[in-house]
Every structure is written in C-alpha cells, then in structure tokens.
N, C-alpha and C positions, 0 to 999 in steps of 0.2 A: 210671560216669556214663552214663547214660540222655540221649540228642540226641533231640528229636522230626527226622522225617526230612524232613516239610515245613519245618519251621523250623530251620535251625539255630540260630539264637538263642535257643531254648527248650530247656533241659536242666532236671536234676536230679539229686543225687547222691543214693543208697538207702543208708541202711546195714542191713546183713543180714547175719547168724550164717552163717558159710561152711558149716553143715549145713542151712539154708533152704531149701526146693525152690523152684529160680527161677521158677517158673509165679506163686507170690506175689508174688515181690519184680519183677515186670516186670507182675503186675497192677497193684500199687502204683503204677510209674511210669509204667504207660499214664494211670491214674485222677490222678496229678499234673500230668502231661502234657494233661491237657484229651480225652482220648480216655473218651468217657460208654457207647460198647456195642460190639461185637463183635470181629472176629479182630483180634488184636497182634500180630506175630513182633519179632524182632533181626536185624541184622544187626552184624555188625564193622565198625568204619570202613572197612574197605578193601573191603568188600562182600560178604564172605561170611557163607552166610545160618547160623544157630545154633541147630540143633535143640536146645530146652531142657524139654521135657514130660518129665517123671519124673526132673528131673535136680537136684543142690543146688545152690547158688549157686556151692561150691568147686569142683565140677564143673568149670563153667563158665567161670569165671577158671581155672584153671590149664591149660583148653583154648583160650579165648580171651582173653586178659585181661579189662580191666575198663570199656572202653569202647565201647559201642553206640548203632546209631542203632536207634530204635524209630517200629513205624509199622504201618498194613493192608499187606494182601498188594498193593493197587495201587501205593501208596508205597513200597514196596521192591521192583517188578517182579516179583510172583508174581502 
C-alpha cells in the first residue's frame, strides 16, 4: 500500500507481478495519488528512505515489506 505523505488519508493499494520493476508500479501510485510531474521516492513507515531504480517489486517487499509512504524529496525530507 502506497500513503501519500502529505495526506495520510489518501492511500492506494497496486497490484503488481513480484517480477515488475517498481520504478512502474510507484509510477502508477504517484499518478493515483494525484501527483501529475516530477521526482517521487518512498519511504517505509518508519522512515527509511528505499532506493528502488532498477529494482522488481519482489525486491522490494522482501527488503522492505509492503507498505510506504510516497511523496517529493521535500515531503519526505530530502
């Protein structure tokens, strides 16, 4: 599940083939998310941040699980 980071009331769940490269599937939930242009990242609930460029979705989960907060580099403190 995808949190936008200004909002937590605004989520969304993705479903995605655990071979996906997550650069898509966290396009997808920036563009669900109401975010229309530029830089995205993740972080973890707990705040750590998730480098995810070149990486699949199962990567991903089985490094971080399956829930993130999504947002710009200002909304996540980069």
């Amino acid at each position: 599940m995808f949190v936008r980071a200004d909002n937590d009331s605004r989520n969304i769940a993705i479903d995605a083939a655990m071979d996906e490269k997550m650069d898509s599937t966290v396009g997808r939930a920036a563009k669900d998310l109401g975010f229309t242009s530029g830089k995205v990242g993740i972080i973890t609930l707990h705040g750590v941040i998730v480098p995810f460029a070149g990486k699949t979705v199962g990567e991903i989960i089985k490094a971080y699980g399956t829930n993130f907060r999504l947002g710009t580099p200002d909304m996540l403190g980069n």
